[in-house]
N, C-alpha and C positions, 0 to 999 in steps of 0.2 A: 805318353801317358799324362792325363791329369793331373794338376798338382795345388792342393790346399795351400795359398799364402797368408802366413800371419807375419807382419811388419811390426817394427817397433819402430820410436824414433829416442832411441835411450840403451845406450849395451848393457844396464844392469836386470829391467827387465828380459831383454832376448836372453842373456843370460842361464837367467832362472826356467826361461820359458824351453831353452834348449835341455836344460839339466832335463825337467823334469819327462819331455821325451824321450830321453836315453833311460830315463827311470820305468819307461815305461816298454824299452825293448825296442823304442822305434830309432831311426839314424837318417834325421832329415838333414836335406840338403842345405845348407845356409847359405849367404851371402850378405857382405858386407860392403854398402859402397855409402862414401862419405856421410851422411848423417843419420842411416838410413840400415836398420839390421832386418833379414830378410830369411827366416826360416820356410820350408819348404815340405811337404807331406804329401803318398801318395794321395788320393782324391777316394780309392775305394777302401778307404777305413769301417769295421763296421761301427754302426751308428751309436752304441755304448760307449766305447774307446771315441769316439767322432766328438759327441756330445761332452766328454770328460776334459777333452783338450779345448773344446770350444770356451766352458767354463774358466779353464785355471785362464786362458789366452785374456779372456773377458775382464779377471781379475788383474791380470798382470798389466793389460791396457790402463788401467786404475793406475796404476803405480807409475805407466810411460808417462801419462800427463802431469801425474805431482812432479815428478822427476822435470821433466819438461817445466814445467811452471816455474819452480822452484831456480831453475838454470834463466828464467827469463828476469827473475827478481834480483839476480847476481849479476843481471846488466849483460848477459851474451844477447841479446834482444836486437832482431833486427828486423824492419820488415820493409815488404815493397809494395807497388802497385804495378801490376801487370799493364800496359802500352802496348796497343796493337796498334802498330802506323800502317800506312793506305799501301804503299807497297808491298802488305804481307808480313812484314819484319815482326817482330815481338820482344821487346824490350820489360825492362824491369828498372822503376825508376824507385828510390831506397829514400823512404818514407820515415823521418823518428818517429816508431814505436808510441809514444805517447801522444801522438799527434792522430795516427790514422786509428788508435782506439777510441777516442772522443768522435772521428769522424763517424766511423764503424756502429759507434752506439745513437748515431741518431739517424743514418743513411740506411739503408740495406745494399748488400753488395752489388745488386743490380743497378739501383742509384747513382753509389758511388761512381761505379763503372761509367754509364751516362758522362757524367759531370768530367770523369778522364778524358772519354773519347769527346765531348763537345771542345776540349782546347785542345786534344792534340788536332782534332781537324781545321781550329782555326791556325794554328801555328804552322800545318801544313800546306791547307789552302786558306792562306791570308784574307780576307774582304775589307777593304779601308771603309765603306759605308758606315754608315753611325745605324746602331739599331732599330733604332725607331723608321732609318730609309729602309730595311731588308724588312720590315714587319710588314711598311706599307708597298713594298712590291712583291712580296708575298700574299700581300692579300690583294692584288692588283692584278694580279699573273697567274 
């Protein structure tokens, strides 16, 4: 069977969000894995009851990101940049927070991306050339 997921990233939202299902008759499935609350619904709800929960969910998402926010401002803050090396691997290199927000507000993440993958590929496949010899055998070749 089909199953509606509403996630939270905050147990006092899922919480509320689970209360008020049970307030409503229904008994979803939940799951809880490390930072991550994960309520669960059949999928054929009628569209009243559907649109009812969609709202409070919509609301309550309101409240995950203050909650959220609020836990970044108290310094649990951490962030990374995703590293895709040439062999496939997928790494996560752990970024101060203050640092890739400045980044972030002038790059777009596609950019940023770029500018990852152009040093990981020189650190991986090294070239000792000086610039300006790869530009003119680039344009040589």
């Amino acid at each position: 069977m089909k199953m509606l997921e509403y996630v939270f990233f905050h147990s006092q939202p899922f919480d509320q969000f689970v209360a008020y299902l049970k307030e409503l008759g229904l008994q979803p499935e939940t799951e809880i894995e490390e930072d991550c609350w994960e309520a669960r619904l059949p999928e054929d709800l009628d569209d009243a009851l559907s649109e009812k929960i969609e709202e409070r969910y919509d609301r309550l998402m309101d409240l995950n990101q203050q909650l959220f926010d609020e836990e970044q401002d108290e310094g649990y803050h951490t962030a990374g940049v995703v590293v895709n090396l040439k062999d496939g691997d997928t790494v996560y290199a752990k970024v101060d927070p203050a640092l890739l927000a400045k980044i972030m507000g002038v790059l777009t993440p596609v950019e940023f991306g770029d500018v990852v993958n152009a040093i990981v590929d020189a650190v991986e496949d090294p070239d000792e050339r000086t610039l300006c010899q790869r530009t003119r055998d680039e344009e040589q070749g």
